[in-house]
BADRENMI-516419 format. One record per residue (C-alpha): residue number from 1; residue in three letters; z, x, y. Coordinates in steps of 0.05 Angstrom, whole numbers, plus 5000, padded with zeros to 4 digits. Each point is the difference from the previous one (the first is absolute). Layout:
<pts>
+-----+--------+------+------+-------+
| num | residu |   up | east | north |
+-----+--------+------+------+-------+
| NUM |    ALA |    Z |    X |     Y |
...
+-----+--------+------+------+-------+
</pts>
This chain:
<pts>
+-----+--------+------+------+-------+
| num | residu |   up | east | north |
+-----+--------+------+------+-------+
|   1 |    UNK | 7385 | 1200 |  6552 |
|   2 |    UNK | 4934 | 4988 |  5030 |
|   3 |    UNK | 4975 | 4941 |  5033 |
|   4 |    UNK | 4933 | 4987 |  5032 |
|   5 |    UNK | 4970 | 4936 |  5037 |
|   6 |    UNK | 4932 | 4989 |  4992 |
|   7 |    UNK | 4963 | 4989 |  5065 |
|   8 |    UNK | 4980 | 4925 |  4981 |
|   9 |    UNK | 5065 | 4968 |  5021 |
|  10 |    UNK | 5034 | 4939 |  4956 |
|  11 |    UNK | 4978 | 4958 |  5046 |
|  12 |    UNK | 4925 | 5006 |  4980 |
|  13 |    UNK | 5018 | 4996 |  4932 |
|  14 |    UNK | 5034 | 4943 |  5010 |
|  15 |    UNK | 4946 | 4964 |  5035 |
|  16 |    UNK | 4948 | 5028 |  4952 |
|  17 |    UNK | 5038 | 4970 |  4944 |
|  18 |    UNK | 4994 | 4930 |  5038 |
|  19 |    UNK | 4932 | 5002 |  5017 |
|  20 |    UNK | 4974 | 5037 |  4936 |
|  21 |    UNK | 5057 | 4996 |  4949 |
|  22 |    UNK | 4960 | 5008 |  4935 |
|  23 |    UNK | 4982 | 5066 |  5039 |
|  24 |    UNK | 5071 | 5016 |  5005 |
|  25 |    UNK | 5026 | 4978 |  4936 |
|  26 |    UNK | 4989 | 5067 |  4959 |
|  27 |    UNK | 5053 | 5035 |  5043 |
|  28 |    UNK | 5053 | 4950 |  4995 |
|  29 |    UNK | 4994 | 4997 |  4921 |
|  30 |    UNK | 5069 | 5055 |  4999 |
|  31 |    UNK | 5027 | 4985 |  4926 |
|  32 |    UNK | 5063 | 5016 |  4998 |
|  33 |    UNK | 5024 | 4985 |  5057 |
|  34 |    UNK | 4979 | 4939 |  5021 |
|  35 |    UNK | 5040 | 4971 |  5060 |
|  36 |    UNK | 5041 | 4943 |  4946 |
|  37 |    UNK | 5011 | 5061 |  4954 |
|  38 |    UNK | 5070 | 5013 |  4976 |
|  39 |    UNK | 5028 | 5065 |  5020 |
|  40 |    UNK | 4991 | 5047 |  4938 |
|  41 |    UNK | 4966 | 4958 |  4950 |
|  42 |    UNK | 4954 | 4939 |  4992 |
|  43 |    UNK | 5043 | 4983 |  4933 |
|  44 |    UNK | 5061 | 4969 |  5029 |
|  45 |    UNK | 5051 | 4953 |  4951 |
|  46 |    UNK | 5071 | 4993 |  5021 |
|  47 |    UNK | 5039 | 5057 |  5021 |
|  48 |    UNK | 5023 | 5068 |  4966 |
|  49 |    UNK | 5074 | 5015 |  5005 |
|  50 |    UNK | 5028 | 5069 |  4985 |
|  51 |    UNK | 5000 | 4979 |  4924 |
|  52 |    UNK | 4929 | 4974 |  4988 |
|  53 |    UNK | 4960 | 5054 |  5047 |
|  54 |    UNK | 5041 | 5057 |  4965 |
|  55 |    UNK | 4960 | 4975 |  4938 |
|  56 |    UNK | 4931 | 4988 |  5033 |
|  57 |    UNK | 5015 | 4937 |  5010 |
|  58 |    UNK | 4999 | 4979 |  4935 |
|  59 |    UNK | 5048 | 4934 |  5004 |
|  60 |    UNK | 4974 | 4945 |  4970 |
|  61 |    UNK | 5055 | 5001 |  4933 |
|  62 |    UNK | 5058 | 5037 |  5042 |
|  63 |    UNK | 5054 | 4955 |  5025 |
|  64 |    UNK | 5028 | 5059 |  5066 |
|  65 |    UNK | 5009 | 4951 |  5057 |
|  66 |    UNK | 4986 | 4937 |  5029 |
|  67 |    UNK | 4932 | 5029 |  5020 |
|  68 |    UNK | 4976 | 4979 |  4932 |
|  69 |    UNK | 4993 | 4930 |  5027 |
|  70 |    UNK | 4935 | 5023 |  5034 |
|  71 |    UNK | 4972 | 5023 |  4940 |
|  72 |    UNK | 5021 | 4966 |  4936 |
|  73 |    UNK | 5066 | 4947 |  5017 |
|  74 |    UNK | 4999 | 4995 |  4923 |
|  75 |    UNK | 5045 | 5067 |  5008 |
|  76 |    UNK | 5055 | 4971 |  5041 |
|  77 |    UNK | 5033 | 4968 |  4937 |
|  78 |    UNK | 5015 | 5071 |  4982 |
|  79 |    UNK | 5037 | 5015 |  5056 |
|  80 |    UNK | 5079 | 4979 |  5005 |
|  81 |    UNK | 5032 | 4931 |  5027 |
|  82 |    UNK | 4997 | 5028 |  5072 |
|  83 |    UNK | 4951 | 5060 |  5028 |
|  84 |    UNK | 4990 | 5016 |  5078 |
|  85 |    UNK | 4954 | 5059 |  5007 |
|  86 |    UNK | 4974 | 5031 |  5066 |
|  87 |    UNK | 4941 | 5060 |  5006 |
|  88 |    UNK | 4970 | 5036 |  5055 |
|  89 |    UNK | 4933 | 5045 |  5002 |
|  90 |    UNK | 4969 | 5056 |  5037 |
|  91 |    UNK | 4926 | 5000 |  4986 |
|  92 |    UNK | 4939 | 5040 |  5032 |
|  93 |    UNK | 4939 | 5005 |  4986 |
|  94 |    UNK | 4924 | 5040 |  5033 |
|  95 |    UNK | 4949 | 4964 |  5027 |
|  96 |    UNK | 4926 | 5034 |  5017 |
|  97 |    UNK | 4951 | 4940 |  5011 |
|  98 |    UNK | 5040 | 4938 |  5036 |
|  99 |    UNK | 4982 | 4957 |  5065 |
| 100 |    UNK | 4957 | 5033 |  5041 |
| 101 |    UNK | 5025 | 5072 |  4967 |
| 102 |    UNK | 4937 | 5042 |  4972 |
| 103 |    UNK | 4966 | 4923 |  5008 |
| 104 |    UNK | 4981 | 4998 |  5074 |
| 105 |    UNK | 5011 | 5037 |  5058 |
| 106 |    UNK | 5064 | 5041 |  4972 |
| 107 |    UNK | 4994 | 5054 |  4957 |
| 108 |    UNK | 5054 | 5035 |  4968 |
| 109 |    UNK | 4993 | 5068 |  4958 |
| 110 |    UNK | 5062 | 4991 |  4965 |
| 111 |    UNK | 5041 | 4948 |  4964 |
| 112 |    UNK | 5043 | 4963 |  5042 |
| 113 |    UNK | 5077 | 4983 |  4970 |
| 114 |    UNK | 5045 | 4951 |  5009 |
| 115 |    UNK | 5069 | 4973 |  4970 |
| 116 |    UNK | 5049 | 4949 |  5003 |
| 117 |    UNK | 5078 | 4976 |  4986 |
| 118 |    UNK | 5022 | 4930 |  4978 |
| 119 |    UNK | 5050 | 4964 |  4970 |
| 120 |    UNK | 4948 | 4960 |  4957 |
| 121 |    UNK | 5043 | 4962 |  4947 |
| 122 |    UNK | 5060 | 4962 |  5000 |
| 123 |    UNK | 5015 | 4943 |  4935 |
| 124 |    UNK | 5049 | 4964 |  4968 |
| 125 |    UNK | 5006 | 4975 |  4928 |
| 126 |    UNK | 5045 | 4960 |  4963 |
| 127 |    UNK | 4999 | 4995 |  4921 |
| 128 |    UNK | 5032 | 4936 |  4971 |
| 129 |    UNK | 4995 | 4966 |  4927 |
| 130 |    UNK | 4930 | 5025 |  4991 |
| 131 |    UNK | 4971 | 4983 |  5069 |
| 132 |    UNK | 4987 | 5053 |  5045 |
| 133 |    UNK | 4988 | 4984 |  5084 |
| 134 |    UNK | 4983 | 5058 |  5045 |
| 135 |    UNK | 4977 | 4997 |  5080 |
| 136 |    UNK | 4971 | 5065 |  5024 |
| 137 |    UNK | 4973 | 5023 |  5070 |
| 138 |    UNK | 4948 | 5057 |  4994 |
| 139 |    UNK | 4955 | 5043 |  5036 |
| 140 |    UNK | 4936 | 4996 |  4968 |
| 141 |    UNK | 4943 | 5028 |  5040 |
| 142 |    UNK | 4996 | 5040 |  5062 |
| 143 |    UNK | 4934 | 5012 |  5034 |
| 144 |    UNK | 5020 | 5052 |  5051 |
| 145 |    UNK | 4959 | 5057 |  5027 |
| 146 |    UNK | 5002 | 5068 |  5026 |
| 147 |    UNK | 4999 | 4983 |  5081 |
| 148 |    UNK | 4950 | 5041 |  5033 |
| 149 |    UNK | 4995 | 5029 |  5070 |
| 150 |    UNK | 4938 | 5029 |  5017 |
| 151 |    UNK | 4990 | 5036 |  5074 |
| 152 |    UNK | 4927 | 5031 |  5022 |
| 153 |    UNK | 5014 | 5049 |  5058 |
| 154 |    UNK | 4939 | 5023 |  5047 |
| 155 |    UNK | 5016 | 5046 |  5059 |
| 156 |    UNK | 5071 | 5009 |  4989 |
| 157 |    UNK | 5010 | 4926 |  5008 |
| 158 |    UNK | 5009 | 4944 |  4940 |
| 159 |    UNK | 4939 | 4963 |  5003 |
| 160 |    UNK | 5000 | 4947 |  4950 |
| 161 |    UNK | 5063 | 4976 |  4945 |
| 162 |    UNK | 4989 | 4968 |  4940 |
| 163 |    UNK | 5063 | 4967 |  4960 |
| 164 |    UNK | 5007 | 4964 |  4939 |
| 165 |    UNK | 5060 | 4966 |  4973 |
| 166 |    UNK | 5010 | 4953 |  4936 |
| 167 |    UNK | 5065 | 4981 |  4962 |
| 168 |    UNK | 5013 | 4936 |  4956 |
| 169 |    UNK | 5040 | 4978 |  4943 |
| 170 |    UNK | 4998 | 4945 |  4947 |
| 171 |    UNK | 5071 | 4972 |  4982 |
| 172 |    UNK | 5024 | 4965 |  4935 |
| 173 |    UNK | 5053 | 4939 |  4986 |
| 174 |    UNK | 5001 | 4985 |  4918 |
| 175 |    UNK | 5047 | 4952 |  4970 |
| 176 |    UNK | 4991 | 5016 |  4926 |
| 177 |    UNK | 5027 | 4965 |  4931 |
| 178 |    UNK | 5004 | 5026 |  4936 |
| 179 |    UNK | 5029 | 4977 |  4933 |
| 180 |    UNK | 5009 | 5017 |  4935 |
| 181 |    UNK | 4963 | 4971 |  4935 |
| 182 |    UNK | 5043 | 5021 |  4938 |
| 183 |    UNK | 5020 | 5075 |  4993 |
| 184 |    UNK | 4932 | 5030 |  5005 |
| 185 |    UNK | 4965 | 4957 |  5060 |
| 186 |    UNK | 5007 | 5004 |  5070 |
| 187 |    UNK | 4956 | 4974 |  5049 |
| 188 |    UNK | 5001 | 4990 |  5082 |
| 189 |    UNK | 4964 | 4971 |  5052 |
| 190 |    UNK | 5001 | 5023 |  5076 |
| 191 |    UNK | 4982 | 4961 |  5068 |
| 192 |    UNK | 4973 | 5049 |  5056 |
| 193 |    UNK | 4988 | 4982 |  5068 |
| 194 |    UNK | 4978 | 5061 |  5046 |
| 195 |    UNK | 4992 | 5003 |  5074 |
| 196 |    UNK | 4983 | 5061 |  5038 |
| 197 |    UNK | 4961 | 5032 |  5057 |
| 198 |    UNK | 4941 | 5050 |  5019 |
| 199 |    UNK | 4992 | 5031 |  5067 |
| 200 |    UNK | 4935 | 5040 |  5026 |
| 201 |    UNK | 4989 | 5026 |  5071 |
| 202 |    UNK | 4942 | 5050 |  5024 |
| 203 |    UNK | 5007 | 5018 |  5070 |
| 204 |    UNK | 4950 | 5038 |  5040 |
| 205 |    UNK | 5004 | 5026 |  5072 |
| 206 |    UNK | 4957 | 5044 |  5045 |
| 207 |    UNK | 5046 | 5031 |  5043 |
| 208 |    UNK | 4954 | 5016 |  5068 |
| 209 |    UNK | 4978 | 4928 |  5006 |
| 210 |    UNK | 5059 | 4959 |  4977 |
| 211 |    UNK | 4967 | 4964 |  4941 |
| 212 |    UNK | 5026 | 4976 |  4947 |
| 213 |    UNK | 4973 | 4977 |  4936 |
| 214 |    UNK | 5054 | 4963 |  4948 |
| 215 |    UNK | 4989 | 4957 |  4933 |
| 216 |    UNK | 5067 | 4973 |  4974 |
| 217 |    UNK | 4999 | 4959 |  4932 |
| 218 |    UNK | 5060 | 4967 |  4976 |
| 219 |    UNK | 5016 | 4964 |  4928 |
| 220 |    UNK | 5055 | 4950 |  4979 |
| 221 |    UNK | 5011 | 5004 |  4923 |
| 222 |    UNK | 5027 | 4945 |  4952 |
| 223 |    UNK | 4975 | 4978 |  4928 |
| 224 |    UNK | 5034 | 4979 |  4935 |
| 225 |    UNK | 4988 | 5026 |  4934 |
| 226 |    UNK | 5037 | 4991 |  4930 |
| 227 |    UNK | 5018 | 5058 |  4948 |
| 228 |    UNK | 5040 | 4991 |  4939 |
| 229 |    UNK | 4993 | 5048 |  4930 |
| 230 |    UNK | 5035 | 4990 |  4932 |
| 231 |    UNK | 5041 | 5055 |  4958 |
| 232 |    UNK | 4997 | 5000 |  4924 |
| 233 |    UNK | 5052 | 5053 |  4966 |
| 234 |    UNK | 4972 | 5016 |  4932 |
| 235 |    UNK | 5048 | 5035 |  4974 |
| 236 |    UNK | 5067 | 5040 |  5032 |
| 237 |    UNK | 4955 | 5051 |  5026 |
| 238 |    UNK | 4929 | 4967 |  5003 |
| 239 |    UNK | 4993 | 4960 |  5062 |
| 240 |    UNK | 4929 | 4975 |  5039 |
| 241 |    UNK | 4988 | 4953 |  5059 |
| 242 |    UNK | 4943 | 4963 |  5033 |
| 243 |    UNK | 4997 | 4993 |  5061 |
| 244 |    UNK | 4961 | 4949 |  5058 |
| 245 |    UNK | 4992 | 4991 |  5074 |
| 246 |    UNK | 4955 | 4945 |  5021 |
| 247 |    UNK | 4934 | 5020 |  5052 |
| 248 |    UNK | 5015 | 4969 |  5063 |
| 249 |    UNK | 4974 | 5013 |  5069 |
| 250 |    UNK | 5032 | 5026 |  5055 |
| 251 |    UNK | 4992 | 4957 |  5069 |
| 252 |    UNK | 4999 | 5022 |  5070 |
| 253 |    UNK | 5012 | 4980 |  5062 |
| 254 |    UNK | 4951 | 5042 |  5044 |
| 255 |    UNK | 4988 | 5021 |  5072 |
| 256 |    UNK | 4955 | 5053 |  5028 |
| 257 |    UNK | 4987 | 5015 |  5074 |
| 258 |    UNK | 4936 | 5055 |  5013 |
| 259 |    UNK | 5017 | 5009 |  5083 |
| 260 |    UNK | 4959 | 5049 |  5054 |
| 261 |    UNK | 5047 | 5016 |  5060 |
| 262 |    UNK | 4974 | 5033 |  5057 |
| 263 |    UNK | 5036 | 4996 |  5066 |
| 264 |    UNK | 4964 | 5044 |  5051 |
| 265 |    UNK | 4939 | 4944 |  4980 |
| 266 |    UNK | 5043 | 4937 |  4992 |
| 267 |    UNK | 4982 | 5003 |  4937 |
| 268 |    UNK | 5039 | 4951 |  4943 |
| 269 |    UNK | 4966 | 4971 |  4933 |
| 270 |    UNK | 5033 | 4974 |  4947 |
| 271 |    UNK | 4977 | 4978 |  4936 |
| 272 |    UNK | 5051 | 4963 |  4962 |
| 273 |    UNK | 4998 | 4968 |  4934 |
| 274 |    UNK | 5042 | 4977 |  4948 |
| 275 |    UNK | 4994 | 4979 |  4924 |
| 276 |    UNK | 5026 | 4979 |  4930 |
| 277 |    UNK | 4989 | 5067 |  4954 |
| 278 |    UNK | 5003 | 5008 |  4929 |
| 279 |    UNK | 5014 | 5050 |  4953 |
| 280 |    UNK | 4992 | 4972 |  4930 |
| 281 |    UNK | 5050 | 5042 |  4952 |
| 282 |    UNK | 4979 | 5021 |  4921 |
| 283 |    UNK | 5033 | 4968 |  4942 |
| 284 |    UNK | 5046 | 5058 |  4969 |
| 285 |    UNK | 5015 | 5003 |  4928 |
| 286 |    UNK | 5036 | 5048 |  4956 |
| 287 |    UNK | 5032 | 5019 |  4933 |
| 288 |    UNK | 5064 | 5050 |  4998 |
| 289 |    UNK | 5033 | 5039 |  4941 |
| 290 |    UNK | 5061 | 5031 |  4990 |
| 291 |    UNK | 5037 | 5040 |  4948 |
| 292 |    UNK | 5068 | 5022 |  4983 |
| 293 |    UNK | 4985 | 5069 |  4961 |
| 294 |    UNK | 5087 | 5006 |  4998 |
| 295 |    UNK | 5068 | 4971 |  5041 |
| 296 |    UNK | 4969 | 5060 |  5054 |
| 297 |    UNK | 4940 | 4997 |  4999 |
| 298 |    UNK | 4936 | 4943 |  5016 |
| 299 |    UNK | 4929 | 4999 |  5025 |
| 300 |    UNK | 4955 | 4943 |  5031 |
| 301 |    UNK | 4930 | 4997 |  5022 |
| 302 |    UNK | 4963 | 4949 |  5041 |
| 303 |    UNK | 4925 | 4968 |  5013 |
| 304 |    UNK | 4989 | 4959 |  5057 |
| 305 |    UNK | 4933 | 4970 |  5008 |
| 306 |    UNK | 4980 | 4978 |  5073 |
| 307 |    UNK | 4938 | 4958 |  5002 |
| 308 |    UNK | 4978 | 5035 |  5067 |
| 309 |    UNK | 4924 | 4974 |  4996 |
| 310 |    UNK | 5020 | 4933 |  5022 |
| 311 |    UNK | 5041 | 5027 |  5062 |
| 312 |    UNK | 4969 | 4968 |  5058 |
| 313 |    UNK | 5007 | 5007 |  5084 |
| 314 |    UNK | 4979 | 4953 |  5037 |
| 315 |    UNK | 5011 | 5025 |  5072 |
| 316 |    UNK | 4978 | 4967 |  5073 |
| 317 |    UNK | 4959 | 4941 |  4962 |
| 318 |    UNK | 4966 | 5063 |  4970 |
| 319 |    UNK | 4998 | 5024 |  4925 |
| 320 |    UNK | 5015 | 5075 |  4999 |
| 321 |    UNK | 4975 | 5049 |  4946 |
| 322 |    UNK | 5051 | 5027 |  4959 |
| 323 |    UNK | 4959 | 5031 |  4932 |
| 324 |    UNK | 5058 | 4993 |  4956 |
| 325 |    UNK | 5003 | 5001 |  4920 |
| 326 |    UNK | 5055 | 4984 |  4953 |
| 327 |    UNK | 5047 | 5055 |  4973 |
| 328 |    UNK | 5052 | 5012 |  4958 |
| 329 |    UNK | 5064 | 5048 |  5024 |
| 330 |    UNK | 5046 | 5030 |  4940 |
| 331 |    UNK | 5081 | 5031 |  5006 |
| 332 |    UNK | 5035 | 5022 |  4957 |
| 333 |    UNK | 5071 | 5041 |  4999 |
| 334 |    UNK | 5056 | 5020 |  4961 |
| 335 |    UNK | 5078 | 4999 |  5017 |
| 336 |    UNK | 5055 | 5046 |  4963 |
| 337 |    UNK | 5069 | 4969 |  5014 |
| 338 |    UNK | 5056 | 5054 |  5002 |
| 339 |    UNK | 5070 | 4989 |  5015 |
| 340 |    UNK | 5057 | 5043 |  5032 |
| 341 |    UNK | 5083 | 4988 |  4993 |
| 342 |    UNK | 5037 | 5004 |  5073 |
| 343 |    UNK | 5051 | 4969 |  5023 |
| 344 |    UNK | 5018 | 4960 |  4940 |
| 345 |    UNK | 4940 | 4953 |  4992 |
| 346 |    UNK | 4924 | 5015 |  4979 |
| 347 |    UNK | 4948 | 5013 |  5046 |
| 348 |    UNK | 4928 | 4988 |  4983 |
| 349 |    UNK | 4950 | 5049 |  5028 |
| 350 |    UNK | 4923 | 4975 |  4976 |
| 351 |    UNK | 4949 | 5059 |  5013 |
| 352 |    UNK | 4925 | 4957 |  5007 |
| 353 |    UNK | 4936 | 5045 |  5002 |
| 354 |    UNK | 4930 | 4948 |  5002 |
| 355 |    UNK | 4929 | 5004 |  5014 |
| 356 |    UNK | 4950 | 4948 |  5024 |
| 357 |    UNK | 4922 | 4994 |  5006 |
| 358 |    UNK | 4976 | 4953 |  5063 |
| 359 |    UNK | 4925 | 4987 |  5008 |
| 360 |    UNK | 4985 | 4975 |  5058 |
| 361 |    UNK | 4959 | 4935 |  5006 |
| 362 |    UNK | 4932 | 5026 |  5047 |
| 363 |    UNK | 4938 | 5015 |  4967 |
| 364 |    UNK | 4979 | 5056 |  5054 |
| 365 |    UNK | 5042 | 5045 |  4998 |
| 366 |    UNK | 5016 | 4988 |  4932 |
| 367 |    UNK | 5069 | 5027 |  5000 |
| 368 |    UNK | 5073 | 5007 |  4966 |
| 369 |    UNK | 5072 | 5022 |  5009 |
| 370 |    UNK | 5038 | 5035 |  4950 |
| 371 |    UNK | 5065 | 5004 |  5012 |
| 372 |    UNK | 5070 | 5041 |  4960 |
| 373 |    UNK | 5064 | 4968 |  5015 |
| 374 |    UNK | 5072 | 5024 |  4987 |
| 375 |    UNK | 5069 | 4973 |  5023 |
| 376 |    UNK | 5074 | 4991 |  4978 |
| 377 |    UNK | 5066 | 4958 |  5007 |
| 378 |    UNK | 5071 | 4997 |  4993 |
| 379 |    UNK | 5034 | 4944 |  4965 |
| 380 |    UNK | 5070 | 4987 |  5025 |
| 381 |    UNK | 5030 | 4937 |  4971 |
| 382 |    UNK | 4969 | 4944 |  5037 |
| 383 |    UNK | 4964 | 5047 |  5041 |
| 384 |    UNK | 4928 | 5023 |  4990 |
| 385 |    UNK | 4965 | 5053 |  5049 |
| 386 |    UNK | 4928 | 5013 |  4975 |
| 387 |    UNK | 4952 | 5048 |  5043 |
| 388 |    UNK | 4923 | 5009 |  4975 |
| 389 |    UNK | 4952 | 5039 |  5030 |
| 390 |    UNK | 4921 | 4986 |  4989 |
| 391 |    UNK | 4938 | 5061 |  5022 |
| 392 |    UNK | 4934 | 4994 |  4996 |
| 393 |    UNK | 4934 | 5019 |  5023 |
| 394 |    UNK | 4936 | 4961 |  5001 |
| 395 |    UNK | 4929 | 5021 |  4973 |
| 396 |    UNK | 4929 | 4972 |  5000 |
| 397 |    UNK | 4996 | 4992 |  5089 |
| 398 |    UNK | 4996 | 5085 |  5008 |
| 399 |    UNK | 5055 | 4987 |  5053 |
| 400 |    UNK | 5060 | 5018 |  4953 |
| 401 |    UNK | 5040 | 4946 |  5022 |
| 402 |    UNK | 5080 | 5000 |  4988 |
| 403 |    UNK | 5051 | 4958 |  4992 |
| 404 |    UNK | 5085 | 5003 |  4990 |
| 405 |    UNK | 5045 | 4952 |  4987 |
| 406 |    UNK | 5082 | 5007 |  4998 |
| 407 |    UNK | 5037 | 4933 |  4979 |
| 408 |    UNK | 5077 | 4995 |  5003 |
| 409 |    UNK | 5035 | 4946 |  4964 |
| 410 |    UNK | 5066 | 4969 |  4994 |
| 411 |    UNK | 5033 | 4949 |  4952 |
| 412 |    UNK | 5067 | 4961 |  4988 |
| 413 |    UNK | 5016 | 4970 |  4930 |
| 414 |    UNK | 5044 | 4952 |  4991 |
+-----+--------+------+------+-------+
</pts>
C-alpha cells in the first residue's frame, strides 16, 4: 500500500479553508464518508442480531430477540413471558476518500480497511396478560476510521510525519411497550435515548526543526427519539408490519483546538473553540411481510424509507453541505427450520440465506450496497444460538468499496 503527501502540507489547507473556505469546499464534499458517517452504511435502524442479518436484515414481522424493540416493539408480544438475549458483532468495512485521505495532502493508491469487535446488544423482555415491556442497551453507530501514519524520509532521515486518528460510537437505552388488540393486532411503542462520542486528531511534525502542527476535535452525543410499529397477522401464515421512528437531531457537545508548537522559536498558539452541533436525523418508515409457505419453511421482505433530504449538520455555528436525497433500502430472506433427535429431546437447527439492496443517501457519487447474507442456529430448549453473516460490495463511487458483518446472538426463554 502506497501513500504519498503532497508537498502543500495540512496546515495550508487548513488555513486556506479559513481564509477562503468556499475555495476549499469542493474537496471536503467526500460522500460517503463524511466524518458523522456510520461505519458501513448511512442506513442505520436498530441493530441486526445473528437472526435478522442472516436474512438481510429483513425484521420488521420476525419476533428472534429482544432486538426487535429497536425496530418494531409491536413484535415483543410474540415473544414468551420472559426473554434475555445478548449479541456481539465483528464488522469491517474499506474506506478510499475520508478526512484528509485522497482529499488533501494524503494520498492513498489503495483502499484502506478496517474492522471491529463489540458486544453491541444486551435486552430483557417480559410477556404478561397481553402487555409486553422490554429494556435494551445497543450499539448503534460507530464512526471509526482506519488510523493513518504517514512518514516522508529525505536523506536517510524522517523528515516530516503525518497521523490521523478518529473513533466514535453512538449508544442506545429503549424502554419499549407493546400490547395486544384481539388475536390479530399487536402494536408497540419504544423510548430511545442515545449518547455517544466522536474523536478526530491530525497531527503533523517536522522532525529537523521540532514543529509541530495538531488539530484535535472532540463531540459529546445525546438526543431522544421515539419508534414504535404495529403487526397485523392476516391469516396463520400471512403476516405484515409497519413500522416508525421519529426524525430527531442529534446534539453535541463540541471542542476543537487548531495549536502551532515550535520550541527552538518559543513558539505556542492556540486556537480554541467550542460549540452546540447538530445533526438533524431522517424520519424512517417501513412496511414488512412475511409468509409461512409450511411448519419449515417462511420468507419475509422489508422496505425502509429514510427521508435523507432533510438530514441536516450544523457544525461550528456553520451549515455544512451534505447533498443528500431520500431512498428507499429493501431485504428480504428465507429460513428452512430442520430438526435433529439427540439426546432425548429435539433440537432445532434453522438454516437462513438473505439478500439486501442499500442505496446510499449522496447524490455525487450516486452509489449502493448490495449485500447476500447467510447464517444458522441451534435451538436447545430454552436456548437459542443464532450466527448470520452479511457481504457486500458497493458500486456507483469506482472505489469498490466493501463491507462484512458477523453477528452472534444468544437467548433464554422462559
Amino acid at each position: 500500500m502506497k501513500r504519498h503527501v503532497c508537498f502543500v502540507s495540512f496546515f495550508a489547507i487548513l488555513w486556506l479553508s479559513i481564509l477562503f473556505p468556499k475555495f476549499a469546499l469542493p474537496q471536503l464534499i467526500l460522500g460517503q464518508y463524511e466524518d458523522e458517517a456510520p461505519f458501513r452504511t448511512w442506513n442505520t435502524l436498530g441493530i441486526s442480531t445473528g437472526t435478522s442479518l442472516a436474512m438481510g436484515e429483513a425484521r420488521f414481522t420476525l419476533a428472534s430477540d429482544c432486538s426487535v424493540a429497536l425496530t418494531n416493539p409491536a413484535l415483543l408480544s410474540n415473544l414468551p413471558k420472559i426473554t434475555f438475549s445478548l449479541s456481539s458483532c465483528v464488522s469491517a468495512a474499506s474506506f478510499f476518500k475520508y478526512s484528509i485521505i485522497n482529499t488533501g495532502p494524503l494520498y492513498n493508491e489503495e483502499n484502506m480497511s478496517q474492522g471491529f469487535y463489540a458486544l453491541d446488544f444486551a435486552g430483557v423482555s417480559v410477556n404478561l396478560k397481553g402487555w409486553a415491556l422490554a429494556l435494551n442497551m445497543g450499539l448503534l453507530e460507530n464512526y471509526d476510521r482506519p488510523r493513518v501514519e504517514s512518514k516522508y524520509p529525505a536523506s536517510g532521515q524522517v523528515q516530516y510525519m503525518l497521523n490521523l486518528d478518529q473513533e466514535g460510537i453512538l449508544n442506545n437505552i429503549n424502554f419499549s411497550l407493546a400490547r395486544k388488540l384481539g388475536k390479530n393486532l399487536s402494536v408497540g411503542i419504544g423510548f430511545n435515548y442515545i449518547y455517544g462520542y466522536l474523536e478526530k486528531n491530525i497531527e503533523e511534525k517536522w522532525t529537523k526543526s521540532n514543529i509541530t502542527i495538531t488539530d484535535k476535535k472532540s463531540h459529546d452525543f445525546k438526543g431522544f427519539y421515539i419508534n414504535g410499529g404495529l403487526v397485523v397477522y392476516l391469516s396463520d401464515a400471512l403476516t405484515v408490519a409497519g413500522v416508525f421512528r421519529t426524525p430527531y437531531t442529534k446534539k453535541s457537545d463540541s471542542k476543537s483546538l487548531l495549536r502551532y508548537y515550535s520550541p527552538q522559536g518559543k513558539t505556542d498558539i492556540k486556537i480554541e473553540a467550542s460549540a452546540q452541533n447538530s445533526y438533524k436525523q431522517p424520519l424512517v418508515v417501513g412496511l414488512g411481510l412475511s409468509y409461512k409457505f409450511s411448519k419449515v419453511f417462511k420468507a419475509a421482505a422489508d422496505l425502509s424509507f429514510f427521508n435523507w433530504a432533510n438530514y441536516n449538520v450544523y457544525y461550528f455555528e456553520e451549515e455544512l453541505e451534505r447533498d443528500f436525497k431520500d431512498i428507499v433500502k429493501i431485504s428480504a430472506g428465507a429460513e428452512y427450520m430442520s430438526s435433529i433427535w439427540a439426546f432425548n429431546q429435539e433440537i432445532k437447527a434453522p438454516l437462513r440465506i438473505g439478500i439486501s439492496y442499500d442505496p446510499q443517501p449522496m447524490r455525487e457519487p450516486n452509489s449502493h450496497y448490495l449485500y447476500f447474507s447467510f447464517g444458522a442456529g441451534i435451538y436447545v430448549g430454552k436456548f437459542l444460538l443464532d450466527a448470520g453473516a452479511l457481504i457486500g460490495n458497493e458500486r456507483g463511487s469506482g472505489n469498490a468499496l466493501a463491507a462484512r458483518r458477523i453477528a452472534f446472538s444468544l437467548s433464554f426463554r422462559m
